[in-house]
C-alpha positions as CSV (number, residue, x, y, z in Angstrom):
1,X,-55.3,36.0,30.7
2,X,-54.2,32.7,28.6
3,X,-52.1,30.9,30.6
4,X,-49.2,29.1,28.6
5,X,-47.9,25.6,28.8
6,X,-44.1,25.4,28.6
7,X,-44.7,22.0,28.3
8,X,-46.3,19.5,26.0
9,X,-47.4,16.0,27.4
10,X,-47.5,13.3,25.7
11,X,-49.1,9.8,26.0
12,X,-46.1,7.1,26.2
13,X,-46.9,4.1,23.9
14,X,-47.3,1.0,25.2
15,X,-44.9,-1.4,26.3
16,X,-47.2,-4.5,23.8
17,X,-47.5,-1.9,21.2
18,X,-46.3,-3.4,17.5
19,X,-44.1,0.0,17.0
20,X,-41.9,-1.2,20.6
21,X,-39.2,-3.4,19.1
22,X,-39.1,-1.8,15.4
23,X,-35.8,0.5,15.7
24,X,-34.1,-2.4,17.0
25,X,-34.4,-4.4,14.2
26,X,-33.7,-2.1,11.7
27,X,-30.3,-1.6,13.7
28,X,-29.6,-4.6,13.1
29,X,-30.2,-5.1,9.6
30,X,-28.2,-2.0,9.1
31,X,-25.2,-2.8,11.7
32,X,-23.2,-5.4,9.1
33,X,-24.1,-3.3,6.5
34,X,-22.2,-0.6,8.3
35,X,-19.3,-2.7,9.5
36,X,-19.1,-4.0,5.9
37,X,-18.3,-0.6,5.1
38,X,-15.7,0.4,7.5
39,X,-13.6,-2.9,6.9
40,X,-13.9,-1.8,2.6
41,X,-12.5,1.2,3.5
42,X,-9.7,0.9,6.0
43,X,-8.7,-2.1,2.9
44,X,-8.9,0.7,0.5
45,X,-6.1,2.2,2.5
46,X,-4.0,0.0,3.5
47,X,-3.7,-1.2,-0.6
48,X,-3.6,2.6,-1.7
49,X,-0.7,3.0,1.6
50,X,0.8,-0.3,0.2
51,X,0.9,1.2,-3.6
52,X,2.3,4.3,-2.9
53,X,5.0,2.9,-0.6
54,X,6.2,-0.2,-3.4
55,X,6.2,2.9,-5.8
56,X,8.8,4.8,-3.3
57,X,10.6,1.9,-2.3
58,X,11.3,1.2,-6.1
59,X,12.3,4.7,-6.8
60,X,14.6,4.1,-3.9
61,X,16.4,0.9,-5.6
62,X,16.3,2.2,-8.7
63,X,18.5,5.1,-7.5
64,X,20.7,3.6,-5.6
65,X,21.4,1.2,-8.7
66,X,22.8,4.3,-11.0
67,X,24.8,6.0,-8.1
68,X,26.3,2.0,-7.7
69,X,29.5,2.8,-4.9
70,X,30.9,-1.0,-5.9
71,X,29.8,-2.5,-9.5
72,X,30.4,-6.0,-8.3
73,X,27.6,-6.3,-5.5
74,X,25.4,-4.0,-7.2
75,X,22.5,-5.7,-6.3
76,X,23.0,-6.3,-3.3
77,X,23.4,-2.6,-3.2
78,X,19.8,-2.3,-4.7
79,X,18.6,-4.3,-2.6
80,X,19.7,-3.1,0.4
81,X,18.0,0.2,-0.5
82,X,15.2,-1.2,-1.4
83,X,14.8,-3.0,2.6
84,X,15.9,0.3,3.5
85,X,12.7,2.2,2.2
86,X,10.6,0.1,2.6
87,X,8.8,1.4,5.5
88,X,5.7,-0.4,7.0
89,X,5.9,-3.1,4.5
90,X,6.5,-7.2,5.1
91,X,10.0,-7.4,3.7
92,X,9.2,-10.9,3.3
93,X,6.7,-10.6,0.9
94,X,8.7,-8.1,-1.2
95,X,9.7,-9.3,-4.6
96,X,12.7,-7.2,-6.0
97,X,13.6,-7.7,-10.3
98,X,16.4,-5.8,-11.5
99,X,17.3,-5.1,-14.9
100,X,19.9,-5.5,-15.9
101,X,20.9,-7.5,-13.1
102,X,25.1,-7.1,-12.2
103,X,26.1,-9.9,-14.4
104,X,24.7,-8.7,-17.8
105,X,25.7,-5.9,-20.4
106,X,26.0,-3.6,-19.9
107,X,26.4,-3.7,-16.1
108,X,29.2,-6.1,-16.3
109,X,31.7,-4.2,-19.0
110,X,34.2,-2.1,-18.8
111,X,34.1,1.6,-18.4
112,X,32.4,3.9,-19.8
113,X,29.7,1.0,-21.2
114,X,27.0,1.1,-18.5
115,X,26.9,5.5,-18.3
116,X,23.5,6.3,-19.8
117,X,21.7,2.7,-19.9
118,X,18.6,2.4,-18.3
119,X,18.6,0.4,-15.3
120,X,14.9,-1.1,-14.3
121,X,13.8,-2.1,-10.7
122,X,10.6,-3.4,-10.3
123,X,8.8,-4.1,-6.3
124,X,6.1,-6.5,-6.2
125,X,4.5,-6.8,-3.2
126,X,1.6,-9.2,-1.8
127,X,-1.2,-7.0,0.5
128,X,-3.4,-8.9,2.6
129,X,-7.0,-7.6,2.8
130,X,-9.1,-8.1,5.2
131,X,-12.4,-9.4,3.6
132,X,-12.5,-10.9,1.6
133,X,-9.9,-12.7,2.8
134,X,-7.6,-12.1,-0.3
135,X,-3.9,-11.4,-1.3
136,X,-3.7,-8.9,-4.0
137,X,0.0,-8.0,-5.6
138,X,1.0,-4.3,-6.0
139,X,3.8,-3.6,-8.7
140,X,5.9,-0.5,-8.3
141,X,8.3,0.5,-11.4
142,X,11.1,2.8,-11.6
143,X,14.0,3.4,-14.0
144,X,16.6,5.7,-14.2
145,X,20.1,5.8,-15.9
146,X,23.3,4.7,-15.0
147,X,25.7,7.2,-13.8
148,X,28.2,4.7,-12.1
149,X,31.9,4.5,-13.2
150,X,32.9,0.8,-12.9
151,X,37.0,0.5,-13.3
């Protein structure tokens, strides 16, 4: 009868061999490569996060501005909403532009005037990346009509 071996020997390499350090090495010319990688991509989403919450936060504003409860601190009304929504962003670095602001046509006429008009609120917001150590800005638009009654 054969008798079986359940298992195989090898020879272990030597400690001097050239092969002894080689896996190291090529760890570490892959290792910042890698780490490279993970900081690009947790960037990528904190700027796509960034962009999608500046394009909510100025959908936000710009409804609040045509349901406007008092015409003559509109903006600060629009404003207010727009701090309100906007959620896991830097207020300071939030840029608010609202058109037409309270004190132009037709925002600052008589009623009926401003029923129908577009109103325009446009977020800008500064994201810090992480490397390269940059500041990009992220623009968020959003317009909608004006449905307030000022009299």
């Amino acid at each position: 009868m054969r008798s079986m071996t359940l298992f195989k020997t090898t020879a272990k390499k030597q400690s001097g061999s050239p092969d002894s350090g080689q896996s190291l090495v090529e760890f570490a010319f892959v290792l910042p490569i890698l780490l490279l990688l993970m900081v690009a991509i947790i960037d990528f989403g904190i700027l796509f996060y960034s962009q999608m919450a500046v394009s909510n936060t100025a959908w936000e504003g710009a409804r609040a501005g045509a349901t406007i409860i008092d015409p003559s601190k509109g903006d600060q009304e629009i404003i207010g909403a727009v701090h309100q929504a906007a959620f896991g962003l830097d207020i300071s670095r939030l840029t608010v532009d609202i058109d037409p602001t309270q004190d132009e046509p037709p925002r600052n006429q008589a009623f009926p005037a401003p029923r129908g008009d577009p109103l325009t609120v446009t977020i800008q917001y500064q994201v810090e990346l992480t490397f390269p150590r940059i500041t990009l800005p992220v623009t968020g638009r959003a317009v909608t009509r004006m449905e307030y009654q000022n009299r």
